[in-house]
C-alpha positions as CSV (number, residue, x, y, z in Angstrom):
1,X,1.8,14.8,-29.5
2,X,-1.6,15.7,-27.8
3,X,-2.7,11.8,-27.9
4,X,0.4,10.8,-26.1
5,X,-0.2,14.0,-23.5
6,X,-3.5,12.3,-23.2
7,X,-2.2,9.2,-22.6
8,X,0.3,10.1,-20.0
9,X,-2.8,11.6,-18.0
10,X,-5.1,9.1,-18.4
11,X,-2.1,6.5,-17.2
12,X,-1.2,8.9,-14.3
13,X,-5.2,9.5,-13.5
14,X,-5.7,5.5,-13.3
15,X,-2.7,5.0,-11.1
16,X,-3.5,7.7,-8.6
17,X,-6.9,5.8,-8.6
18,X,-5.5,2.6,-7.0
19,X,-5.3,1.2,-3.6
20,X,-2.2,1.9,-1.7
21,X,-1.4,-1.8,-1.8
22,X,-1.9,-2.0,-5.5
23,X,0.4,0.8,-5.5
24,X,2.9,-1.2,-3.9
25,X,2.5,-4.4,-5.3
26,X,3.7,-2.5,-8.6
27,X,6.3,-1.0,-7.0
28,X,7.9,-4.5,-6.3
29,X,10.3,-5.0,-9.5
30,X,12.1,-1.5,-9.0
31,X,12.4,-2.0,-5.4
32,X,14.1,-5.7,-6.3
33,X,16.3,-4.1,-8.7
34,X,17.9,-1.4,-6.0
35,X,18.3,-3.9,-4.0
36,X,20.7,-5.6,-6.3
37,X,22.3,-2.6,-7.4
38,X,23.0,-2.2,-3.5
39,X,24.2,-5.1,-2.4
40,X,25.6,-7.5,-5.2
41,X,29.0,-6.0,-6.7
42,X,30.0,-6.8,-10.2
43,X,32.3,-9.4,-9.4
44,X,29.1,-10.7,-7.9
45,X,30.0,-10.3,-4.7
46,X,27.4,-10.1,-1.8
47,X,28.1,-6.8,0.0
48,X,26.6,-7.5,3.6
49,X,28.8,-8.0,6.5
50,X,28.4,-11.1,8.6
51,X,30.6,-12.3,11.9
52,X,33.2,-15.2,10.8
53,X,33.1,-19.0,12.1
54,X,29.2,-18.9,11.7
55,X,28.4,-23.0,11.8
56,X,24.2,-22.4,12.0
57,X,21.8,-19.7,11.4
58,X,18.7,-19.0,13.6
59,X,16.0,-16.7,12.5
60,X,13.3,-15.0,14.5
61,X,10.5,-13.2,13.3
62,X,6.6,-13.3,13.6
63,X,3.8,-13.0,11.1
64,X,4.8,-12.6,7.1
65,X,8.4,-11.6,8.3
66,X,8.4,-15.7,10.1
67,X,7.5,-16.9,6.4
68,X,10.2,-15.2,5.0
69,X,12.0,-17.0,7.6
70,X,10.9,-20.1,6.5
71,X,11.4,-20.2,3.0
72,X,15.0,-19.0,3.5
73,X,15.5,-21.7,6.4
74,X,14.0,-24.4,3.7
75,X,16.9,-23.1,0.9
76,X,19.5,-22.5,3.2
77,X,19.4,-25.9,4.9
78,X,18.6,-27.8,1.0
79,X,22.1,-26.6,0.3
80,X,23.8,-26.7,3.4
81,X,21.9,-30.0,5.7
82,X,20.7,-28.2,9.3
83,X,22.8,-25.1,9.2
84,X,19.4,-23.1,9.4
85,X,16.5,-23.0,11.8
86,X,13.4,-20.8,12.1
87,X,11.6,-19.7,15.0
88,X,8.4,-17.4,16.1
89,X,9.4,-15.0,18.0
90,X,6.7,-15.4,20.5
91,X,8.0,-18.6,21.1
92,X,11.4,-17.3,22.3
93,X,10.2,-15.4,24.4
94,X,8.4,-18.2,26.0
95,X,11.4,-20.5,26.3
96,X,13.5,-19.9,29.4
97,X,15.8,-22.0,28.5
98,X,16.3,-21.1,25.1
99,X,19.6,-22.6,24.3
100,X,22.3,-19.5,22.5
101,X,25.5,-21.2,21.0
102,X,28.5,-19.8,20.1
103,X,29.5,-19.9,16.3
104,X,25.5,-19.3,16.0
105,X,24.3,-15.9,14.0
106,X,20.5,-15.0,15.3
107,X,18.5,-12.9,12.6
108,X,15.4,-11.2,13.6
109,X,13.1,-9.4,10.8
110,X,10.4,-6.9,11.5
111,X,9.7,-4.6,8.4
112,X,8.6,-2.1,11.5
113,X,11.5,-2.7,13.5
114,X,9.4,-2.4,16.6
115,X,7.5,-5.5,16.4
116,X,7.6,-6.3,20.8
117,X,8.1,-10.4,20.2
118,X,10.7,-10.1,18.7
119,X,12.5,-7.1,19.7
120,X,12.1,-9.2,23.3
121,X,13.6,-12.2,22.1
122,X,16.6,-9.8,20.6
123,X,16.6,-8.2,24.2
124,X,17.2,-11.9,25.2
125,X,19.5,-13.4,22.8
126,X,21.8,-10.5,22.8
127,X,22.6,-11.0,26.3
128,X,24.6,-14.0,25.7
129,X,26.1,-13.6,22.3
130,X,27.3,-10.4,19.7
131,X,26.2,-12.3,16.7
132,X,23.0,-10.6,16.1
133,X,22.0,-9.6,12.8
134,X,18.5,-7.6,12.1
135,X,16.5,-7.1,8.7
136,X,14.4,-4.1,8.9
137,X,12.5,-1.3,6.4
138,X,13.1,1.3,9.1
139,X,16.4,2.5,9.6
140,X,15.6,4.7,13.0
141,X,13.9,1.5,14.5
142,X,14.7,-0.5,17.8
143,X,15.6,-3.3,16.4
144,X,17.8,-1.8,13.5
145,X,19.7,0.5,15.6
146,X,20.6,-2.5,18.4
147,X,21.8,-5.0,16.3
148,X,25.5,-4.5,15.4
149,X,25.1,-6.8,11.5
150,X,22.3,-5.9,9.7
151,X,20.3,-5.1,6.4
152,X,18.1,-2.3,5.2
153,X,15.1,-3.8,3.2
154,X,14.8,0.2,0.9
155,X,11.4,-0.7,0.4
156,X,10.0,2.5,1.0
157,X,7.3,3.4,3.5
158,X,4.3,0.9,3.3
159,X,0.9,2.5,4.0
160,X,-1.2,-0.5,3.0
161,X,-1.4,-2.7,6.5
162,X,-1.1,-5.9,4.3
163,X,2.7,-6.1,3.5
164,X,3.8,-6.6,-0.1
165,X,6.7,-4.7,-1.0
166,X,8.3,-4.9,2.0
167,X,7.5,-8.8,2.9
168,X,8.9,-9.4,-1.2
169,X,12.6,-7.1,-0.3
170,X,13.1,-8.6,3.5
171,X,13.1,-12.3,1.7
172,X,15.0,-11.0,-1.4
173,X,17.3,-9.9,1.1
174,X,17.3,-13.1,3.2
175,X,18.3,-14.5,-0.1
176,X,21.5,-12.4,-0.5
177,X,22.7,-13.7,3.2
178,X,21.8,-17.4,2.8
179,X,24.1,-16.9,-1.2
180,X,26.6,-14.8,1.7
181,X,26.6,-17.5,4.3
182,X,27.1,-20.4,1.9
183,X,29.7,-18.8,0.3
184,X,31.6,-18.6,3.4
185,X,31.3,-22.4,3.4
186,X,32.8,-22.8,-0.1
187,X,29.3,-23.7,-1.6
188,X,29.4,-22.4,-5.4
189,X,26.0,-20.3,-5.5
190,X,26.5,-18.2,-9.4
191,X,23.6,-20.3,-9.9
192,X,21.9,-18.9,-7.9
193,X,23.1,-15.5,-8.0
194,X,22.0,-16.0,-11.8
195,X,18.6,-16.7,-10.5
196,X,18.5,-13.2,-8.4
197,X,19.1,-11.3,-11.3
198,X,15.9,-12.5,-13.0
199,X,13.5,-11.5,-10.2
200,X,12.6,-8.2,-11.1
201,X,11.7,-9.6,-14.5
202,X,9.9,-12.5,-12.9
203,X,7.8,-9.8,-10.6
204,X,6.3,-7.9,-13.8
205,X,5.7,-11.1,-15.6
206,X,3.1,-12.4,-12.5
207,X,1.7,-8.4,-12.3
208,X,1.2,-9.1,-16.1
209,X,-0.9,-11.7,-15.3
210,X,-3.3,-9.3,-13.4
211,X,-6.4,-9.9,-15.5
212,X,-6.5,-13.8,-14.8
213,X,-6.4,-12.9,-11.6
214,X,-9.2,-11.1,-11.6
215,X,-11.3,-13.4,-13.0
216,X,-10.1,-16.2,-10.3
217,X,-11.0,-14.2,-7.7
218,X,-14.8,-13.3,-8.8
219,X,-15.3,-17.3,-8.5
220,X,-13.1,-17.2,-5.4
221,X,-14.7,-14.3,-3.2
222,X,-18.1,-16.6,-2.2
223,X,-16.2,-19.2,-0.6
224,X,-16.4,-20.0,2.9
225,X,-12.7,-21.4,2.9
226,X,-9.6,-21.5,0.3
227,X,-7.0,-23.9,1.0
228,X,-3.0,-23.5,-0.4
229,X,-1.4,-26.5,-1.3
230,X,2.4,-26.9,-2.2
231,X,5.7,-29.3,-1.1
232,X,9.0,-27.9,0.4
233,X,10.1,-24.3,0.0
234,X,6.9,-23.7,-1.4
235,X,4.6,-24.5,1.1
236,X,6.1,-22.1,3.4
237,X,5.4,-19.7,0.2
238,X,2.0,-20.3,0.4
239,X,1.6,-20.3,4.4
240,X,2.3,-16.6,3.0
241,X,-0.1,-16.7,0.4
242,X,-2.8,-18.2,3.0
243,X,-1.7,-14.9,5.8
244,X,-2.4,-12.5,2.6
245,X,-5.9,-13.8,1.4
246,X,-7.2,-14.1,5.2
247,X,-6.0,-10.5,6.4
248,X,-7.5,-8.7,3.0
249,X,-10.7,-11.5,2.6
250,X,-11.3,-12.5,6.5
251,X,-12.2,-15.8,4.4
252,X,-10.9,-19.2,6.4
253,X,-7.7,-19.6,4.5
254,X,-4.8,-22.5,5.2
255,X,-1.9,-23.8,3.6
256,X,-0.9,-27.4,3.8
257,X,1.3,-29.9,2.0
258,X,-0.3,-32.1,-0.9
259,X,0.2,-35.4,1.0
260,X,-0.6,-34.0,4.2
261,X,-3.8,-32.2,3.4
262,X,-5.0,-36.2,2.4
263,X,-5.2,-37.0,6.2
264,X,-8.4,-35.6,7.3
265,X,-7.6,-31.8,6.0
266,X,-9.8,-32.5,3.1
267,X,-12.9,-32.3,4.9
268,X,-13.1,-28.7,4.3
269,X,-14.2,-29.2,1.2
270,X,-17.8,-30.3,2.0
271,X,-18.3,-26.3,2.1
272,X,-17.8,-24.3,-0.4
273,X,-14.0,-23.9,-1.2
274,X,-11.5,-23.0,-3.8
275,X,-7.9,-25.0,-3.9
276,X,-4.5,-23.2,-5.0
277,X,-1.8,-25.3,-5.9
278,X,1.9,-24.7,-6.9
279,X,3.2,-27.5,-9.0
280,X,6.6,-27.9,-10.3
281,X,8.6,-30.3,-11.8
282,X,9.6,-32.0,-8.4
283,X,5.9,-32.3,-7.3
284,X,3.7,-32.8,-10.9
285,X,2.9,-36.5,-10.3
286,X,1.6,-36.3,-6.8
287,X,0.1,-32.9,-7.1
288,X,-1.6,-33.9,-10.3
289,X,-2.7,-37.1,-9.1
290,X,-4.0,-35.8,-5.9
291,X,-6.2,-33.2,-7.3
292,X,-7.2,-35.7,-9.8
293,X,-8.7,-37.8,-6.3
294,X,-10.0,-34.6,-5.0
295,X,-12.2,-33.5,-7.7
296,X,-13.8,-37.0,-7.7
297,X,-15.2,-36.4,-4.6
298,X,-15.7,-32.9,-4.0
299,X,-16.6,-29.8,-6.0
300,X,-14.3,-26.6,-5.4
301,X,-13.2,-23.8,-7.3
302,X,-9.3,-24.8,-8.6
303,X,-6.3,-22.7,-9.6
304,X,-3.0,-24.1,-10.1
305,X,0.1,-21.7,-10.2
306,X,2.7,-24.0,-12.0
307,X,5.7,-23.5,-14.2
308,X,5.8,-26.7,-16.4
309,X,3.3,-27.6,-19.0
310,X,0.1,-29.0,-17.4
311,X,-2.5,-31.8,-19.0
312,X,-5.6,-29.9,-21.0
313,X,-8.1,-30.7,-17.6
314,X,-5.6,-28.3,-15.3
315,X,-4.6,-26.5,-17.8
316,X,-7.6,-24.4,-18.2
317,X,-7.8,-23.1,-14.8
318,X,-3.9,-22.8,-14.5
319,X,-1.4,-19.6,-14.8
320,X,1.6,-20.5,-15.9
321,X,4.9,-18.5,-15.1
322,X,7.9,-19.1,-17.2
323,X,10.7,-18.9,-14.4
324,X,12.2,-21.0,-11.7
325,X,13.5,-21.7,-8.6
326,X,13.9,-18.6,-6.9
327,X,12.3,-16.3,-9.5
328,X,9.1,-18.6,-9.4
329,X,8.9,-18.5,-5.5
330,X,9.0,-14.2,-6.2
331,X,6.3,-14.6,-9.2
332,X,4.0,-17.1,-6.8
333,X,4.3,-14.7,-4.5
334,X,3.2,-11.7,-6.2
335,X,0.2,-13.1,-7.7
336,X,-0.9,-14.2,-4.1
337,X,-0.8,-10.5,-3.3
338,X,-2.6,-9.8,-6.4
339,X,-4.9,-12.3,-5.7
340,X,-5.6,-11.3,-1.9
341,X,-6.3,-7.7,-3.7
342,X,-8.9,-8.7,-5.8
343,X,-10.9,-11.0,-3.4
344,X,-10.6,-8.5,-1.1
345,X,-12.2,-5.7,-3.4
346,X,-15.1,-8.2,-4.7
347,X,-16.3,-8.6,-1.1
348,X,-15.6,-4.3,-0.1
349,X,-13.4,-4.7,1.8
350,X,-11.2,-1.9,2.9
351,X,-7.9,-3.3,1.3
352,X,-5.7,-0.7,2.7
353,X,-6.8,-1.2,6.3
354,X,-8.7,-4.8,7.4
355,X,-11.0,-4.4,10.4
356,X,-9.0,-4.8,13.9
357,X,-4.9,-5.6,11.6
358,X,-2.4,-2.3,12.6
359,X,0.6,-1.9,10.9
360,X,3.4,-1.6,13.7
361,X,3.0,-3.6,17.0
362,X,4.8,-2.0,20.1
């Protein structure tokens, strides 16, 4: 009985020891797990109310709250062709002649809620239609409190500047009103749904991968740039994954697609670099192949982030991650934030607060 008081204190010592984002980060598969518990009923029913007659989707947002946007705008419209579009919010603002269409639901995320893009492009938009729907962590915000649909995140207050928790429940939550939308269009989404319920699982698998990602980022931390590569829903995951490791590191970091980063984007790698890659099953052969070109000609630090079983060169500078679909995008983009942590703390860096970030803009 003493040992396991002993225990208990040492586990609660070592926790009170860590960063406020590592905090977070581990808070991610409980917070997941609410969220279900609030929104999906058992008959598997999404519990969120949205307008009727929506025909297309536009969402707003800026920062990690726009890749959010993205990757739900990439799933939304791979089930349903163009019904979803995503736009930064400083852009709206921009346009004068932003067109607003009837039959059209607008969703604008800011964890803060007072984000001043895009509460202005709300301030806008809301002018000419009622179908505004906000996705927010703060229940007394601007935004949250002028929008007549909307979503609260529960993710708890976030003190590291860096989102994690809350960028993870605003897209698990853009999840839940793509699987609501599409059901109002008589697209079958259990599947899916089926998917959700693994997330939380799929969250502590990646934070069990913590010590691999430690050792990745002690090669990591030295280099001058680190490049993200991935196709489709997953490149917008890592344009996240990119935002994470530059806020924490201040390291050059950019996302591209594997074909796309052939054309010119390559020549990054004539300084020191490391390459991140998510490979699936849809992607292997030209991922594979493509790295295969690139480490003929230049030298860089690799990891791969993959769920399928790689060839013995990869495989030794892979992590592998047993889920799919949505539950890989969730796991991906844990170990990004776990990754971003470490680099952040081999260089000192202050991974709470990066020089010259603030956590709400107004």
């Amino acid at each position: 009985m003493f040992n396991k008081i002993c225990n208990l204190f040492s586990s609660f010592f070592n926790y009170s020891k860590k960063s406020n984002m590592e905090k977070e980060i581990l808070e991610q598969p409980e917070i997941i797990s609410k969220l279900l518990r609030r929104y999906l009923k058992l008959n598997f029913e999404i519990d969120i109310e949205v307008p009727e007659n929506i025909q297309n989707t536009v969402f707003i947002a800026s920062g990690s709250s726009y890749h959010s946007a993205s990757i739900i705008t990439e799933f939304i419209n791979s089930q349903l062709d163009s019904f979803a579009k995503a736009y930064y919010s400083s852009e709206v603002c921009l346009d004068k002649n932003f067109n607003v269409k009837d039959n059209t639901l607008y969703v604008f995320i800011s964890q803060s809620g007072e984000t001043k893009d895009t509460n202005e492009a709300m301030n806008i938009i809301s002018q000419k239609t009622a179908n505004i729907f906000a996705i927010s962590n703060t229940k007394s915000s601007t935004l949250y409190n002028s929008a007549k649909y909307k979503i609260y995140i529960q993710a708890g207050i976030e003190k590291s500047i860096a989102s994690t928790k809350a960028m993870s429940a605003q897209t698990f939550c853009l999840f839940l009103l793509a699987l609501k939308l599409l059901k109002m269009h008589n697209i079958n989404v259990t599947h899916h749904i089926d998917n959700l319920l693994t997330v939380p699982e799929a969250i502590e698998e990646a934070i069990k991968k913590h010590k691999d990602i430690i050792s990745f980022a002690k090669q990591f931390y030295t280099c001058e740039n680190i490049i993200l590569l991935a196709n489709s829903i997953y490149y917008r995951l890592s344009q996240e994954g990119a935002l994470k490791i530059q806020e924490l590191s201040y390291i050059n970091s950019s996302a591209y697609p594997f074909g796309e980063f052939m054309h010119g984007h390559m020549a990054v790698l004539n300084k020191k670099s490391a390459v991140i890659s998510l490979i699936n099953s849809v992607n292997s052969l030209v991922a594979i192949d493509l790295l295969n070109k690139l480490s003929s000609k230049y030298n860089f630090e690799n990891l791969v982030i993959t769920n399928i079983n790689l060839n013995d060169n990869l495989k030794q500078s892979s992590i592998e991650l047993k889920y799919d679909n949505i539950s890989f995008i969730f796991s991906a983009l844990v170990l990004f934030q776990l990754l971003s942590l470490e680099i952040s703390k081999a260089l000192n860096r202050n991974t709470d607060s990066p020089q010259g970030l603030s956590k709400i803009v107004k």
